[in-house]
DSSP file (Angstrom, degrees, kcal/mol; ACC not computed):
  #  RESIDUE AA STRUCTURE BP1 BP2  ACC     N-H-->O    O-->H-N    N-H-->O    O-->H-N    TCO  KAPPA ALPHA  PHI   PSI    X-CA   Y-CA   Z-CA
    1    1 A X     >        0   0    0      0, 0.0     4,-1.3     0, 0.0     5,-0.1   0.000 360.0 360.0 360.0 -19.9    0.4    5.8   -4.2
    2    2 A X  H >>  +     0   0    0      2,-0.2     3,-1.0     1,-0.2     4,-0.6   0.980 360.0  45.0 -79.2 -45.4    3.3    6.1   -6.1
    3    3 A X  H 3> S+     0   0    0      1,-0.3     4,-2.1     2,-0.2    -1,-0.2   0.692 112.2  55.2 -51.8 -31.5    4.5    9.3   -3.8
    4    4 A X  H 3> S+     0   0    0      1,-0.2     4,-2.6     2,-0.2    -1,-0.3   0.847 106.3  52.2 -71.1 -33.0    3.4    7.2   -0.7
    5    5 A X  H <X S+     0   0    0     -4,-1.3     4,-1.2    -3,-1.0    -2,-0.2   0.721 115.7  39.1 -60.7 -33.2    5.9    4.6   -2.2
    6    6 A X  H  X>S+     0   0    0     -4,-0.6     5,-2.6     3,-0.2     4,-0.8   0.763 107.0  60.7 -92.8 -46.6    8.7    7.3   -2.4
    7    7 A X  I  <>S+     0   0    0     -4,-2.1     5,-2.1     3,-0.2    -2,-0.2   0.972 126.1  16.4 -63.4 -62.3    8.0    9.1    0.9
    8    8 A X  I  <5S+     0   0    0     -4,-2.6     8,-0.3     1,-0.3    -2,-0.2   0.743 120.8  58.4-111.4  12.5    8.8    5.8    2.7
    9    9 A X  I  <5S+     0   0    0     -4,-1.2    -1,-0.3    -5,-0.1    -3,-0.2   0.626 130.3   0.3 -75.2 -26.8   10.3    3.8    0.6
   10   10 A X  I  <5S+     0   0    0     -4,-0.8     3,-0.4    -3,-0.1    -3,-0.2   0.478 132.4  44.7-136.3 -41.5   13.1    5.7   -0.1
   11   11 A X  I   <S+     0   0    0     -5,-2.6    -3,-0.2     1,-0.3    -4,-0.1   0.827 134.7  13.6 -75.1 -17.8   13.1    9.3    1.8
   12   12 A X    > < +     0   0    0     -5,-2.1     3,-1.5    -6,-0.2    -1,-0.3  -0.516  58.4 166.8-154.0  62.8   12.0    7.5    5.1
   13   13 A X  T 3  S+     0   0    0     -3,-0.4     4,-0.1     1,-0.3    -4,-0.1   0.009  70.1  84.1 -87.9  27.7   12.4    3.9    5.0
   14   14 A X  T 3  S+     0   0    0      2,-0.1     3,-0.3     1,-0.0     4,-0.3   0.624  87.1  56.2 -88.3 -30.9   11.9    4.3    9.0
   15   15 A X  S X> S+     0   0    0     -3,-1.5     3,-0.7     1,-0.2     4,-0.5   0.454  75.6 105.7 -85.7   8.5    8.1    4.3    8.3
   16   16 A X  G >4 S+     0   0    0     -8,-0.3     3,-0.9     1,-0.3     4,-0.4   0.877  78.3  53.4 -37.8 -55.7    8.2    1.0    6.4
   17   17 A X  G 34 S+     0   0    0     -3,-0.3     3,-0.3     1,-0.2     4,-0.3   0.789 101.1  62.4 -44.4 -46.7    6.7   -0.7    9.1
   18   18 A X  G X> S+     0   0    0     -3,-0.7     4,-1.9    -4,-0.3     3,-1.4   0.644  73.9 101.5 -63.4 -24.4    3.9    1.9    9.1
   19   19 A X  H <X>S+     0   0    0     -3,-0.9     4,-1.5    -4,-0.5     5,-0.7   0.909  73.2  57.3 -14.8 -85.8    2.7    1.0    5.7
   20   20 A X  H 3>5S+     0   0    0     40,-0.5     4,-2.2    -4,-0.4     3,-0.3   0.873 110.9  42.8 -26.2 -51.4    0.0   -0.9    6.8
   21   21 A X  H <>5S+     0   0    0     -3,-1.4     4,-2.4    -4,-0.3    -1,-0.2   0.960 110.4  59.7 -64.4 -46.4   -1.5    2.0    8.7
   22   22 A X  H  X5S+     0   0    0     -4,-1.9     4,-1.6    -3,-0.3    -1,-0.2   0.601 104.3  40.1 -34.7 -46.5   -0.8    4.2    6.2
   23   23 A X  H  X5S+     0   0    0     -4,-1.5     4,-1.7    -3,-0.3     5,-0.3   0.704 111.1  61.0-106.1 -26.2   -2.7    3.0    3.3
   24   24 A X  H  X<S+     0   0    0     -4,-2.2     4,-2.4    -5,-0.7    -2,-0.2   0.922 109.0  47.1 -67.7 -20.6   -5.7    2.1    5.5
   25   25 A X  H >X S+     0   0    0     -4,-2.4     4,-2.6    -5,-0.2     3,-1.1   0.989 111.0  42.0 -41.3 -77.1   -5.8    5.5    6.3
   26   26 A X  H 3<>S+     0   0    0     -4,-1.6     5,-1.5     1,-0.3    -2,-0.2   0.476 122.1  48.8-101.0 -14.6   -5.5    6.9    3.0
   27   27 A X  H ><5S+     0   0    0     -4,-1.7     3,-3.1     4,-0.2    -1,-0.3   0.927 114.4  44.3 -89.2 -62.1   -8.1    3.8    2.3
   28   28 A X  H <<5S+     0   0    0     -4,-2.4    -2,-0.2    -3,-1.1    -3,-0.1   0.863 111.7  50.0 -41.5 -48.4  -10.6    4.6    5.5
   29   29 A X  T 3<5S-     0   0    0     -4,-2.6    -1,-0.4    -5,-0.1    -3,-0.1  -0.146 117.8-116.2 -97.5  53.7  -10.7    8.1    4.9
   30   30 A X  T < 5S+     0   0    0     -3,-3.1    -3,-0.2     1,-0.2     3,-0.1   0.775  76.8 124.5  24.0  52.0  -11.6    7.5    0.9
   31   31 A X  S   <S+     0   0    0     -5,-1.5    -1,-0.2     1,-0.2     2,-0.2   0.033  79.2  30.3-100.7  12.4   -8.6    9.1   -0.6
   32   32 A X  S    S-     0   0    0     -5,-0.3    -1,-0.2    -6,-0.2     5,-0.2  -0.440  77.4-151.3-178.9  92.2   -7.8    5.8   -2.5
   33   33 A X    >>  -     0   0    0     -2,-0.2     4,-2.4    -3,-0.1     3,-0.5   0.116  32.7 -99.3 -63.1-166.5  -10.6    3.7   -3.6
   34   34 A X  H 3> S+     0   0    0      1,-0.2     4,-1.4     2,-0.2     5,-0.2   0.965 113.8  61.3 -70.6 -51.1   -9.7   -0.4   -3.9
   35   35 A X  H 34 S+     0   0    0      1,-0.3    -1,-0.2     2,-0.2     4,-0.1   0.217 101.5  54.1 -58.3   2.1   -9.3   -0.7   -7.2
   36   36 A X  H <> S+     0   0    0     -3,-0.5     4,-2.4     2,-0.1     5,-0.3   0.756 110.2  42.3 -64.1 -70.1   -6.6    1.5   -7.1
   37   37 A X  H >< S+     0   0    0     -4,-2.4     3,-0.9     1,-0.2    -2,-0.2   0.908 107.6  57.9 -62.8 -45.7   -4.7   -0.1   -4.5
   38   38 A X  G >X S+     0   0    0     -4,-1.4     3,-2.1     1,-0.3     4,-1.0   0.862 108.4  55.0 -23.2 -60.9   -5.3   -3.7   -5.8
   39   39 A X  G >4 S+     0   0    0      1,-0.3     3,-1.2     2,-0.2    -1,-0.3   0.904 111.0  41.6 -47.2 -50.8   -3.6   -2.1   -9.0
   40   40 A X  G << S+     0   0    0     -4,-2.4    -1,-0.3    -3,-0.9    -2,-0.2   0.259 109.2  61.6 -76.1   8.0   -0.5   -0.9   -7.1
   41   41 A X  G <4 S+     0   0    0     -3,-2.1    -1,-0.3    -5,-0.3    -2,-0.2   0.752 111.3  33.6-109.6 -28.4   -0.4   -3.9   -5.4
   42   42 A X  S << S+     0   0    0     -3,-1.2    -2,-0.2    -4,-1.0    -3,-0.1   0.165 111.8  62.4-129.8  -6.4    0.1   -6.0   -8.4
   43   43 A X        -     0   0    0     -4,-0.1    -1,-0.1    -5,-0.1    -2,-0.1  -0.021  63.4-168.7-129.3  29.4    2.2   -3.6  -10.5
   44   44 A X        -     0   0    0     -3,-0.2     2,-0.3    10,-0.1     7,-0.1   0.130  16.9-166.3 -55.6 137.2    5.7   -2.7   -9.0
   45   45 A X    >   -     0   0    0      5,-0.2     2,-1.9    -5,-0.1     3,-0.6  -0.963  35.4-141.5-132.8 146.7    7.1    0.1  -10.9
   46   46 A X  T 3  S+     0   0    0     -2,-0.3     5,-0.1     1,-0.2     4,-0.1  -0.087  84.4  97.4 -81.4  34.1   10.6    1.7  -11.1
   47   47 A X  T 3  S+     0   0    0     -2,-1.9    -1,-0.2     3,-0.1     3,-0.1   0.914  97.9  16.1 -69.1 -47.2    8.7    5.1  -11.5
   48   48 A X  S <  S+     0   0    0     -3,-0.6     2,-0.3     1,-0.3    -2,-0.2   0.457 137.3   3.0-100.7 -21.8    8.9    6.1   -7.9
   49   49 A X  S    S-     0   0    0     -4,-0.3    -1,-0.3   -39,-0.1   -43,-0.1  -0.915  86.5 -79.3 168.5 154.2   11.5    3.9   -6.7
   50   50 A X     >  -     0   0    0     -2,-0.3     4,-2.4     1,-0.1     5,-0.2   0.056  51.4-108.3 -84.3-171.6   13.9    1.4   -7.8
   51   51 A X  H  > S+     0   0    0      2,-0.1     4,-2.0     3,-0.1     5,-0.1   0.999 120.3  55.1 -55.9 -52.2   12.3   -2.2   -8.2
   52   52 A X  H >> S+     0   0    0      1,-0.2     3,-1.8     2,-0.2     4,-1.3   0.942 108.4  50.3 -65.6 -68.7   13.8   -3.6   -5.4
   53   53 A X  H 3> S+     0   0    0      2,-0.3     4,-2.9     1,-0.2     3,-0.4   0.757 110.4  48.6  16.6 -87.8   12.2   -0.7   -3.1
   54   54 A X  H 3X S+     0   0    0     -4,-2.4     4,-1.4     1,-0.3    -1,-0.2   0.812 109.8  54.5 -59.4 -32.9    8.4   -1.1   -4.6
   55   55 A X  H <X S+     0   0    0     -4,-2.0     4,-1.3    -3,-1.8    -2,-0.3   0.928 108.5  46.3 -63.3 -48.1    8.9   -4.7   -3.9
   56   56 A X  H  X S+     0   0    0     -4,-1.3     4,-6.2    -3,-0.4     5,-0.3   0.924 114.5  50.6 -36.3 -62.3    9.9   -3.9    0.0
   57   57 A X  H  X S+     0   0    0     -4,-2.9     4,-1.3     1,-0.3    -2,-0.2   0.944 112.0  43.1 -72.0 -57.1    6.9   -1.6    0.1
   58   58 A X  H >X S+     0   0    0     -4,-1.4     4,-0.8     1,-0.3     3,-0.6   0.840 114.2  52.3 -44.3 -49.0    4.4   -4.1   -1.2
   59   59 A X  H >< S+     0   0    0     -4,-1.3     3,-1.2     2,-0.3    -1,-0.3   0.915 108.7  48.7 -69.8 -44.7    5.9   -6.6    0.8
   60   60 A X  H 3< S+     0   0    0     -4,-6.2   -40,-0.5     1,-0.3     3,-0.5   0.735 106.5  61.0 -59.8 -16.0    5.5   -4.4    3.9
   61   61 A X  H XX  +     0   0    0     -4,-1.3     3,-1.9    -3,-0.6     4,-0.6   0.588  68.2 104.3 -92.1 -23.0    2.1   -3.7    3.0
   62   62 A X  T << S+     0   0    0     -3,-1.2     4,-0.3    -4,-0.8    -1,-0.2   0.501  74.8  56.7 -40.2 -17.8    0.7   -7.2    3.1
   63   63 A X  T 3> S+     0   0    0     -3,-0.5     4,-1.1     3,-0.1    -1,-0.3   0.611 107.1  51.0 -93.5  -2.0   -1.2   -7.0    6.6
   64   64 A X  H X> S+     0   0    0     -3,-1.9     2,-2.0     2,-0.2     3,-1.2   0.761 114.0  43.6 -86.6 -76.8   -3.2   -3.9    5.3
   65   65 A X  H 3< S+     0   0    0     -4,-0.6    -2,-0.1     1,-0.2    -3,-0.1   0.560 112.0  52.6 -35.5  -1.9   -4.2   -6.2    1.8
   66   66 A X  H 3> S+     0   0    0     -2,-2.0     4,-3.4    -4,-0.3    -1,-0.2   0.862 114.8  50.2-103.2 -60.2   -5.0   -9.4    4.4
   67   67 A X  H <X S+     0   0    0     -3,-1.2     4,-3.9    -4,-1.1     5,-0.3   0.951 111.3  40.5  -9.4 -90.9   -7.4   -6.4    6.1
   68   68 A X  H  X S+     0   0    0     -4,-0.6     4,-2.9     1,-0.2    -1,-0.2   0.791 112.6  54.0 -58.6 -12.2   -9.2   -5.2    3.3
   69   69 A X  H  >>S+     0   0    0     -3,-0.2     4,-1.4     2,-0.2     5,-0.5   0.954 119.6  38.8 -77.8 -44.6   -9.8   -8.9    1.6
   70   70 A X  H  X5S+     0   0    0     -4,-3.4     4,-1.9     1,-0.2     5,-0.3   0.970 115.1  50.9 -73.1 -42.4  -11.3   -9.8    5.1
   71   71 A X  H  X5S+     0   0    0     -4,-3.9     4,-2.1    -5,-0.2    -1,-0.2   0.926 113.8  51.8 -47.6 -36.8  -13.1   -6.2    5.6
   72   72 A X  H ><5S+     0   0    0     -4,-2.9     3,-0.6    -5,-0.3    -1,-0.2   0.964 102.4  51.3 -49.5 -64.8  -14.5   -6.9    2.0
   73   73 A X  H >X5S+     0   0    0     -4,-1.4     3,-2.3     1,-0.2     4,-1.8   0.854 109.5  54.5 -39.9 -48.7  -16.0  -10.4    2.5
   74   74 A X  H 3<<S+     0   0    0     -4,-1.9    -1,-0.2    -5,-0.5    -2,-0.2   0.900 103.5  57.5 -81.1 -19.2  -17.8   -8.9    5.5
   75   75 A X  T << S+     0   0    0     -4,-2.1    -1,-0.3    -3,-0.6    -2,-0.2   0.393 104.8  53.2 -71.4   6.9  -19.1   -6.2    3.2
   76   76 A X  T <4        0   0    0     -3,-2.3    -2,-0.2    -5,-0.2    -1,-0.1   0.743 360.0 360.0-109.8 -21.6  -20.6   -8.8    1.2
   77   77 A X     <        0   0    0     -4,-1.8    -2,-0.1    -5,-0.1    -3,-0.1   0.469 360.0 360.0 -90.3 360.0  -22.5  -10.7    3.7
């Protein structure tokens, strides 16, 4: 996630916008369970990218996390 953070967060911050799709891919096709992402969702770090950056990306990323909480809840009923 961090590299996904890096690719478009900083080498291509034209695909910001794509974010969403991106990690529901990488979600769909079980490359990246939940508890993963939740983690990366909650943890910005200046590993991959400055702060401000991982904050962007997170930010951009909010309609895939609005996704999985409701795709969750419907896996629970």
């Amino acid at each position: 996630l961090g590299s996904v953070e890096r690719l478009v967060g900083v080498l291509n911050p034209d695909l910001l916008e794509k974010i969403p799709m991106i990690l529901q891919m990488l979600y769909t096709s079980d490359l990246v369970e939940e508890e993963a992402l939740q983690a990366w969702r909650e943890k910005p770090s200046k590993r991959y990218a400055s702060k401000e950056v991982a904050t962007l990306v997170r930010k951009k990323a909010q309609p895939f996390f609005v996704w999985l909480e409701t795709a969750t809840e419907d896996e629970e009923e």
